[in-house]
C-alpha positions in Angstrom: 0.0 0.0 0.0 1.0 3.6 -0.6 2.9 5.7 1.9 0.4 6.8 5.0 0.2 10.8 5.1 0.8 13.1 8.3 -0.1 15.9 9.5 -0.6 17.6 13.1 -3.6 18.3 15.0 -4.4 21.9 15.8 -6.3 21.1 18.9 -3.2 19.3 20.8 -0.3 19.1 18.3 0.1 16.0 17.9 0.5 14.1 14.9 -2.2 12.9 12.3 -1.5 10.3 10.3 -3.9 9.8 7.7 -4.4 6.4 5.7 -7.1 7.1 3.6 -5.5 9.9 1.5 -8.2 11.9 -0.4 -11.1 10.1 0.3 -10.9 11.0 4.4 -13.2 13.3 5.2 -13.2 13.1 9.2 -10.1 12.2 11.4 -9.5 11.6 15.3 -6.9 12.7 17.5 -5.7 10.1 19.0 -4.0 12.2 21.6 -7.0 14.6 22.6 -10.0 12.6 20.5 -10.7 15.3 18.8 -12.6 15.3 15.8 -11.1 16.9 12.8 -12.4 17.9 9.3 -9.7 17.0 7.0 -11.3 18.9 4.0 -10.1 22.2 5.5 -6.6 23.9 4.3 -5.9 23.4 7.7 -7.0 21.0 9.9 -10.0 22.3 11.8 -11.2 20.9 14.9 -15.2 20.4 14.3 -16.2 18.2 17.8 -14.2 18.1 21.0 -15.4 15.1 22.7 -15.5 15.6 26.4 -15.7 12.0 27.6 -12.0 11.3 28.1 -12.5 7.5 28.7 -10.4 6.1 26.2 -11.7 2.5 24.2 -8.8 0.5 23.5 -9.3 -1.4 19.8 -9.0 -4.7 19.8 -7.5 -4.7 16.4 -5.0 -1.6 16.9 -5.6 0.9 13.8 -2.6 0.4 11.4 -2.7 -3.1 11.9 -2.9 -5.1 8.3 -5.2 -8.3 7.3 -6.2 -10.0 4.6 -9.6 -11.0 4.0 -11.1 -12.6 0.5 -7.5 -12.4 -0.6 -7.5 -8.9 -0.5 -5.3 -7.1 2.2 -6.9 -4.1 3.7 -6.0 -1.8 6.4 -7.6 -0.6 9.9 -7.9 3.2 9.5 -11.5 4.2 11.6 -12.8 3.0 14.8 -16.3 3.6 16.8 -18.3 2.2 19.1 -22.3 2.6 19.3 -24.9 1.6 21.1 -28.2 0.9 21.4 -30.5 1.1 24.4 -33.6 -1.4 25.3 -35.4 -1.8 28.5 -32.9 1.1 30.1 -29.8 -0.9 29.5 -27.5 0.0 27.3 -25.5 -2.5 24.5 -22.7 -1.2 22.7 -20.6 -2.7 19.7 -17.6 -1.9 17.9 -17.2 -1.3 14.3 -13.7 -1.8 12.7 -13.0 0.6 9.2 -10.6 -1.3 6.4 -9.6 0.2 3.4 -7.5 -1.2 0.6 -7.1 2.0 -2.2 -7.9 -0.5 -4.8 -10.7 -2.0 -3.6 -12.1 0.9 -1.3 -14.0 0.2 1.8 -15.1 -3.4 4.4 -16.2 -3.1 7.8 -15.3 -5.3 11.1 -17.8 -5.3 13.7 -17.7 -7.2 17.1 -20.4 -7.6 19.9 -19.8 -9.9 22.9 -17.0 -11.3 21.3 -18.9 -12.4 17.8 -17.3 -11.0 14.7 -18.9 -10.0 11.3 -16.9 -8.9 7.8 -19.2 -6.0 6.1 -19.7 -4.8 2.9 -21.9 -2.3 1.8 -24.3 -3.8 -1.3 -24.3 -2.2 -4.6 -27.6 -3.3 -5.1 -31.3 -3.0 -3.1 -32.5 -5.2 -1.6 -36.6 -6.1 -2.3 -39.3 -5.8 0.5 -41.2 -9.0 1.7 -42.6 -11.2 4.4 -42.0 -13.9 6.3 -45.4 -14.8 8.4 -46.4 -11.7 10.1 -42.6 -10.8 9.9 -41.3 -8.0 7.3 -38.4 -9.5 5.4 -35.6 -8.4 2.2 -34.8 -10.6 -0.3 -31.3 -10.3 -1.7 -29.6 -12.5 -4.1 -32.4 -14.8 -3.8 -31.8 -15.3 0.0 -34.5 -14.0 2.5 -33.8 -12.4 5.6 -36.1 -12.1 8.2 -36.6 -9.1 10.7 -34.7 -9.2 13.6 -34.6 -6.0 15.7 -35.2 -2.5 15.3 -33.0 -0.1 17.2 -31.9 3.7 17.3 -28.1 3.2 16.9 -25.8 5.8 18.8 -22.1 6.6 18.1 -20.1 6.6 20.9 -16.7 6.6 20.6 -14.4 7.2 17.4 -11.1 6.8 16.8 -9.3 7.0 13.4 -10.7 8.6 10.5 -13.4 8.0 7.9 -14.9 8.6 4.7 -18.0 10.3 6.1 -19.0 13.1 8.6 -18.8 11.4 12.1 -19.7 12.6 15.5 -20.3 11.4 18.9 -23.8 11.5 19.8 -25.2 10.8 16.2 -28.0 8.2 16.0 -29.1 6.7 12.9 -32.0 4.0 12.7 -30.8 0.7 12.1 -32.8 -2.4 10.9 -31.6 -6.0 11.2 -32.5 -9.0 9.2 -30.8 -12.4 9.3 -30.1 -15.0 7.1 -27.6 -17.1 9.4 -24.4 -16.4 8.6 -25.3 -13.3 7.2 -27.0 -10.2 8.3 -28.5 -7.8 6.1 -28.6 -4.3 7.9 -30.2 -1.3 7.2 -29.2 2.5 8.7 -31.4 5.3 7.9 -31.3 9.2 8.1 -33.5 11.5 6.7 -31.7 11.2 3.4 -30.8 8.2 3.0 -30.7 4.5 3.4 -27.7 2.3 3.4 -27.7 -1.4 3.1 -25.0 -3.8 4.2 -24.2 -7.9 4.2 -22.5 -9.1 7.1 -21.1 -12.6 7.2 -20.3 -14.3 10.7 -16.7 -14.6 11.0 -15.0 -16.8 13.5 -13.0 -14.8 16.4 -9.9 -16.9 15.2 -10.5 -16.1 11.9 -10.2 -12.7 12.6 -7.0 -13.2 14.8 -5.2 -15.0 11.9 -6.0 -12.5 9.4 -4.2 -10.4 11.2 -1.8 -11.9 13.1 -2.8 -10.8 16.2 -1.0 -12.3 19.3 -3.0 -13.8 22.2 -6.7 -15.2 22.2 -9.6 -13.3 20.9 -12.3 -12.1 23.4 -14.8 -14.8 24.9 -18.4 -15.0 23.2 -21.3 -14.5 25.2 -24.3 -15.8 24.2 -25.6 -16.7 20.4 -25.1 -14.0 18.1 -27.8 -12.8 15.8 -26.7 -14.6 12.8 -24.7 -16.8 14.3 -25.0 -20.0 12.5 -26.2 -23.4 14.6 -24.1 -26.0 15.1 -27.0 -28.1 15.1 -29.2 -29.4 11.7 -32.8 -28.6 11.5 -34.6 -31.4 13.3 -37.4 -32.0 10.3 -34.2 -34.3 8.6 -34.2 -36.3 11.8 -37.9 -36.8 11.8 -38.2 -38.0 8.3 -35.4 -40.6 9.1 -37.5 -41.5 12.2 -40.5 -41.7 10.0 -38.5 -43.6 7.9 -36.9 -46.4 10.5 -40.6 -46.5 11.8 -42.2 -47.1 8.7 -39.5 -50.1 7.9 -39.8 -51.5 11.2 -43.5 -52.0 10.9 -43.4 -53.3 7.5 -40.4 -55.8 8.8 -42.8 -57.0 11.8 -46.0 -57.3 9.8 -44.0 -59.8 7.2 -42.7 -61.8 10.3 -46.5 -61.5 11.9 -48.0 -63.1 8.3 -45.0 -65.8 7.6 -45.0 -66.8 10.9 -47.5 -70.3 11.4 -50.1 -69.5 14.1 -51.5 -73.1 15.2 -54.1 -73.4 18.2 -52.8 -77.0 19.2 -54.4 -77.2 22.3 -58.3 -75.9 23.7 -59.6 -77.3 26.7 -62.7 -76.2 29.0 -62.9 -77.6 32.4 -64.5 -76.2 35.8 -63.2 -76.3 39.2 -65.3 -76.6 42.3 -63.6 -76.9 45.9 -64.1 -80.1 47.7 -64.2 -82.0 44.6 -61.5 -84.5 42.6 -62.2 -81.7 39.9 -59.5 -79.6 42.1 -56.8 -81.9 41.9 -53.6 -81.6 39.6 -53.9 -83.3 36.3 -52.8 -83.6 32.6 -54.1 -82.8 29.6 -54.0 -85.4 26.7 -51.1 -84.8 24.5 -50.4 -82.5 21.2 -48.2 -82.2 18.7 -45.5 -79.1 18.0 -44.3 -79.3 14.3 -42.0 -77.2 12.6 -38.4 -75.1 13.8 -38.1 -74.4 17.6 -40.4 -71.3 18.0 -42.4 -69.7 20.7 -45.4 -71.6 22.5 -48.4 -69.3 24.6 -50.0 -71.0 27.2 -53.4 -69.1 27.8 -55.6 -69.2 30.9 -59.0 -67.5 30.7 -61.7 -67.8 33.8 -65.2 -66.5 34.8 -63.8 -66.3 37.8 -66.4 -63.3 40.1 -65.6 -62.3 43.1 -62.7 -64.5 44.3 -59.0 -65.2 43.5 -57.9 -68.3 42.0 -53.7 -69.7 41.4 -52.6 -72.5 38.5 -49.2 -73.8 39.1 -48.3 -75.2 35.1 -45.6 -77.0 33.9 -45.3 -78.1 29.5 -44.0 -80.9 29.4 -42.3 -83.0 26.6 -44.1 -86.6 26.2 -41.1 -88.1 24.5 -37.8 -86.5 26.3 -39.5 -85.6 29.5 -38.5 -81.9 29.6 -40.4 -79.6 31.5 -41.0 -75.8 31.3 -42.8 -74.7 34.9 -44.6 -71.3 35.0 -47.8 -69.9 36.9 -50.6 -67.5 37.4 -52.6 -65.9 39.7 -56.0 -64.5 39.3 -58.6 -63.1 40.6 -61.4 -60.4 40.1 -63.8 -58.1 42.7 -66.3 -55.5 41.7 -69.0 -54.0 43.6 -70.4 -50.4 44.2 -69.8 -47.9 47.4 -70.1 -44.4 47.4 -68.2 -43.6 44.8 -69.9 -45.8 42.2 -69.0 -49.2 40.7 -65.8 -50.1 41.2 -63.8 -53.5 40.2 -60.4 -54.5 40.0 -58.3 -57.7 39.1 -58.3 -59.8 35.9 -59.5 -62.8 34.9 -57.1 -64.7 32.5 -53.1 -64.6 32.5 -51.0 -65.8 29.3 -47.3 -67.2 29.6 -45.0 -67.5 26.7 -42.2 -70.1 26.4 -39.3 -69.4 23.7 -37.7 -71.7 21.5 -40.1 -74.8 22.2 -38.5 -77.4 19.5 -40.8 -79.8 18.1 -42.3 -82.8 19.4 -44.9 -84.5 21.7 -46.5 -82.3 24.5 -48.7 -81.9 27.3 -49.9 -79.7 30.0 -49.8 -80.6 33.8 -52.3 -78.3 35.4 -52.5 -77.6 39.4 -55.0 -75.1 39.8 -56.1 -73.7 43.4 -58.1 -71.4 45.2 -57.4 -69.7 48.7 -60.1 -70.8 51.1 -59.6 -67.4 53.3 -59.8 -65.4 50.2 -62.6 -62.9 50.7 -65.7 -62.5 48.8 -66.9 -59.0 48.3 -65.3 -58.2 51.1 -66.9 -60.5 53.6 -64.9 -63.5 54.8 -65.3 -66.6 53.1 -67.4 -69.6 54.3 -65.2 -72.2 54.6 -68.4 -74.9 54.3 -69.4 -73.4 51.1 -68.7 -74.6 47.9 -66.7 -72.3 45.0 -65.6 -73.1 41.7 -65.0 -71.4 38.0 -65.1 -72.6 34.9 -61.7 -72.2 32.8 -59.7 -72.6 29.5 -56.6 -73.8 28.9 -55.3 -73.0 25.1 -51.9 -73.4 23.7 -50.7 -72.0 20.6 -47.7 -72.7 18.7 -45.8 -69.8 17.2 -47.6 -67.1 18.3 -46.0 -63.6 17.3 -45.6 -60.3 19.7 -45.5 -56.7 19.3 -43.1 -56.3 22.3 -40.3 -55.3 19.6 -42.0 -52.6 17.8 -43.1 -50.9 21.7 -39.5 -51.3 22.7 -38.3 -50.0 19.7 -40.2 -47.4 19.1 -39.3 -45.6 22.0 -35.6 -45.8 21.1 -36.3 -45.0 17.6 -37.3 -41.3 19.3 -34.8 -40.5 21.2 -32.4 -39.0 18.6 -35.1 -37.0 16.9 -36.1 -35.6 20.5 -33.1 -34.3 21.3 -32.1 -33.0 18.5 -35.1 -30.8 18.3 -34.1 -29.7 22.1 -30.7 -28.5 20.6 -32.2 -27.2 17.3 -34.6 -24.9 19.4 -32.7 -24.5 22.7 -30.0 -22.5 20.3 -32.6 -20.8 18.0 -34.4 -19.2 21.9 -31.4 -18.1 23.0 -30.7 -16.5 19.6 -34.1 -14.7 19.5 -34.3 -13.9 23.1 -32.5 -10.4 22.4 -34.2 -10.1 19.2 -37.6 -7.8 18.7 -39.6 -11.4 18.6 -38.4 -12.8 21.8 -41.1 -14.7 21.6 -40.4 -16.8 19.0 -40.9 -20.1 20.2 -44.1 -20.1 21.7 -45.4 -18.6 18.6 
């Protein structure tokens, strides 16, 4: 780049050094922070700024990076701010200049960084819901936040009058990673496109030493680290739809044979109640599941069946049980019952062959009925069935499934919209997600 110019500062004396050759219009002191019109034959002092706190840049002016393979130059700095809810927020805004390519902007808020450029172009009017929205280079931006931007510190010099204590109207829409903004006077309107740049990013363009500052919070148009959740949902859709199809195919190849239907009644006191067999049937086919099903008319009373399957020809024996019992009556409250009357037991991997039931059924002589004590001189019984079928066929893997087929899609919505709050919480639509 060319040769800087300088010159001295009437105000102070000290000495000017000015970057921007012809096309600075304003400059700042960096000695007193006064501001000085640079058009003058001499340099004339046009605002003496009386808050003496001094903002140290970041990116000290001078300093040289390269962005989009162009190397620019910090020449201008400024803070503004903004205030909402009677607290003030205040950013920084970083002026590069490259005398072939002209002007870029730097600004930096908590800690996020953008690279600005003005567009050469307008942007067209739209909506988004109930939203106002631009469209530019066929990407829409949605509102963000409206604000009365205030300049509050400058150091450097610029291309444009600049003053402490100006306030232009700003308007920001986001497309993340860019930010379309819009400042308005009563002349004019000027558009620019900001892209989210990483802090690093920043630091390596310009070779700055140490670690850039901390981020706070999500940025505007910071971009998520997390996918929209709809992907996820179609792929749960997806999984569920080929898990159902896979179960229904097993449910209609898989043989469902009743082998075994029995009725008998029980009645205390009689040889009825003792343990017996039931005459034999036949398992063809692979090893496969076997449901041994219990239903009663059992009223009133509890009931227990101690069962064992048994193999006629090798003599082994599977042993499982039930217990059973049903009450209903009316109180206060209304009717009221409780209990069940059947019970169903699955054995796994049954292999073929010759099989029969050995069935102990029981009933508790203390057991209550509706609630009164029982009678132990009066007689009680139920009438039952036993059924067995061979390769019966269970939903239990599509309900476990399921569940687990939700849990990624879940919490990636969480993320997804846990980010996007926090990103419209500062915005002019902080109530984004309940809407």
């Amino acid at each position: 780049m060319p040769q800087v110019r300088a010159l001295f500062c009437p105000n102070c004396g000290g000495t000017i050094q000015l970057r921007g050759y012809a096309q600075t219009v304003n400059a700042v002191c960096e000695h007193c922070l006064s501001v000085l019109d640079t058009k003058a034959e001499s340099l004339r002092v046009i605002q003496q700024i009386q808050e003496r706190t001094r903002i140290e840049p970041a990116i000290p002016l001078g300093s040289r990076g390269t962005f989009e393979g162009t190397r620019y130059e910090a020449i201008g700095f400024q803070q503004r701010s903004i205030d909402v809810d009677d607290e003030t927020y205040s950013w920084r805004e970083y002026l590069l200049f490259n005398p072939y390519k002209g002007y870029r902007y730097l600004t930096e808020y908590d800690g996020h960084w953008n690279y600005v450029r003005t567009l050469p172009a307008l942007p067209v009017r739209s909506k988004y819901l109930t939203r106002p929205a631009l469209v530019y280079e066929g990407r829409r931006f949605v509102h963000f936040q409206h604000a009365a931007a205030r300049t509050t510190y400058v150091l450097g010099e610029f291309p444009w009058q600049v003053r402490t204590g100006e306030t232009v109207g700003t308007d920001d829409f986001i497309s993340p990673p860019y930010l379309l903004s819009a400042e308005s006077t009563e002349h004019e309107v000027v558009y620019s496109l900001g892209t989210y740049t990483e802090p690093a990013a920043v630091w390596q363009a310009f070779g700055l030493q140490g670690a850039p500052p901390w981020r706070r919070g999500v940025f505007a148009n910071q971009p998520s680290p997390y996918s929209r959740p709809a992907s996820m949902w179609r792929r749960f859709a997806s999984l569920t739809a080929l898990l159902l199809v896979v179960l229904i195919s097993v449910a209609i190849i898989t043989p469902h044979e009743r082998v075994l239907e029995q009725v008998y009644r029980y009645a205390s006191h009689t040889p009825a109640a003792a343990p017996f067999v039931t005459p034999t049937f036949e398992l063809r086919g692979r090893p496969s599941s076997v449901v041994v099903r219990v239903d009663t008319d059992i009223d009133n009373d509890a009931a227990s069946f101690a069962l064992a399957l048994i193999n006629d020809e090798t003599g082994q024996v599977w042993d499982f049980g039930a217990d059973l019992g049903y009450w209903h009556g009316r109180d206060e409250d209304g009717n009221w019952s409780e209990g069940r009357r059947n019970a169903a037991a699955t054995v796994p991997d049954v292999p073929a062959g010759r099989y029969y039931l050995r069935v102990e059924p029981s009933i508790d002589e203390a057991a209550p009925i509706s609630g009164v004590a029982s009678d132990p001189n009066r007689e009680r019984g139920f009438k039952y069935t036993l059924s067995v079928t061979r390769g019966w066929f269970g939903w239990w893997p599509f309900l476990v499934a399921f569940p687990l087929l939700l849990i990624p899609p879940i919490a990636a919505t969480a993320r997804y919209y846990s980010f996007e709050g926090k990103r419209w919480s500062e915005s002019d639509y902080s109530t984004y997600l309940s809407s």
